[in-house]
N, C-alpha and C positions, 0 to 999 in steps of 0.2 A: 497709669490709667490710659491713658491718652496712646503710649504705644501700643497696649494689650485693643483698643476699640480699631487703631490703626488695622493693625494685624487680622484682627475682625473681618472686618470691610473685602479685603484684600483677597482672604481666604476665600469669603462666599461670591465674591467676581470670578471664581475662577475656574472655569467649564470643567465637566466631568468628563473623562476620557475611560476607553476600552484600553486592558491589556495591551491591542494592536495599536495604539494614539489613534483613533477613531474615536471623534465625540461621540459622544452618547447624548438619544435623541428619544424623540416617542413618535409618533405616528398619527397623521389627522384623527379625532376624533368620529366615527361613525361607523356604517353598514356596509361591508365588503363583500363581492362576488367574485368568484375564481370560474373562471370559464376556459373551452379551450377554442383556438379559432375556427370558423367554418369556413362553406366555401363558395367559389360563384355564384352557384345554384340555389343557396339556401341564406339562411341566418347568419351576418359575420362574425357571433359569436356564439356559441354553446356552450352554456349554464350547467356548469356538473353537479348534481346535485347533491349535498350534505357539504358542500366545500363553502360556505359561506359564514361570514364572524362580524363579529365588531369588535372596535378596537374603544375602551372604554380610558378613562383617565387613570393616570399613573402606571402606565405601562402593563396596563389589565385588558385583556380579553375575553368576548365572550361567545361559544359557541354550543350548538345545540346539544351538546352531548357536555357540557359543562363550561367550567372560566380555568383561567391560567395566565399567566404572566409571558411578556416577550423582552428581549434585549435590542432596540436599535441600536449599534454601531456604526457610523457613518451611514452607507446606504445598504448594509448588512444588517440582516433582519434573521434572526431564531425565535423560536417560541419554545421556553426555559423548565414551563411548568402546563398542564393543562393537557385537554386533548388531541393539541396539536403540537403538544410535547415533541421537539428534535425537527420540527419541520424548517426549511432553509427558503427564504428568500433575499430578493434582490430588488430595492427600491429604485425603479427607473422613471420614477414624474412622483411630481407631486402626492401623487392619490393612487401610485398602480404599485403594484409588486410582479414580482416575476417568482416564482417557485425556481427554484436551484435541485438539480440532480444529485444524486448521491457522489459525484465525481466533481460535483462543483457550477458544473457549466445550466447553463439557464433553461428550462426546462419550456413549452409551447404556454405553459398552465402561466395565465394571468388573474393578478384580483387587482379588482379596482372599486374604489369606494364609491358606492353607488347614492349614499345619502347619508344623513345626520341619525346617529344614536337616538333609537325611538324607545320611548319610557312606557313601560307597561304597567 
């Protein structure tokens, strides 16, 4: 008995990892904007519209055209199920993402979490 609770214990200390040994993570809790940068002249950021989510508990998101699931792996980010099904980013700070290219490489498109999950 005593080994089987050992064994227990042991098991559930023991981080979950991606295929690539990337821990697997989730993603601050709240309301994301994806904008793209502006310029001298103007606003340093532009707000693209319809490009906006939240990121909900257990690996859930939600976006205006419905919800879906995402996988953090280390600082690699997809969204698995959902609207935003097959989209790729890249976690660069605490609270921002980078959109990824179809080739991989980082794309101008940032989202950054703008505030805390509001309840309707």
């Amino acid at each position: 008995m005593k080994r089987a609770l050992i064994l227990l214990c042991t098991t559930l200390a023991v981080p979950a990892f991606a295929q690539n040994g990337a821990p697997l993570g989730t993603l601050p809790v709240g309301r994301y904007q994806c904008s793209l940068p502006g310029d001298a002249g103007g606003a340093a950021w532009l707000p693209i519209e319809g490009k906006k989510f939240s990121i909900k508990n257990a690996s859930r998101y939600l976006h205006e055209d419905g919800e879906g699931t995402y996988l953090l792996a280390g600082d690699d980010l997809v969204f698995t199920r959902g609207p935003m099904k097959d989209e790729r980013y890249r976690r660069t700070g605490a609270s921002m993402l980078r959109m990824k290219n179809a080739d991989g490489t980082l794309s101008r498109i940032r989202c950054v979490r703008t505030g805390p999950l509001q309840s309707d």
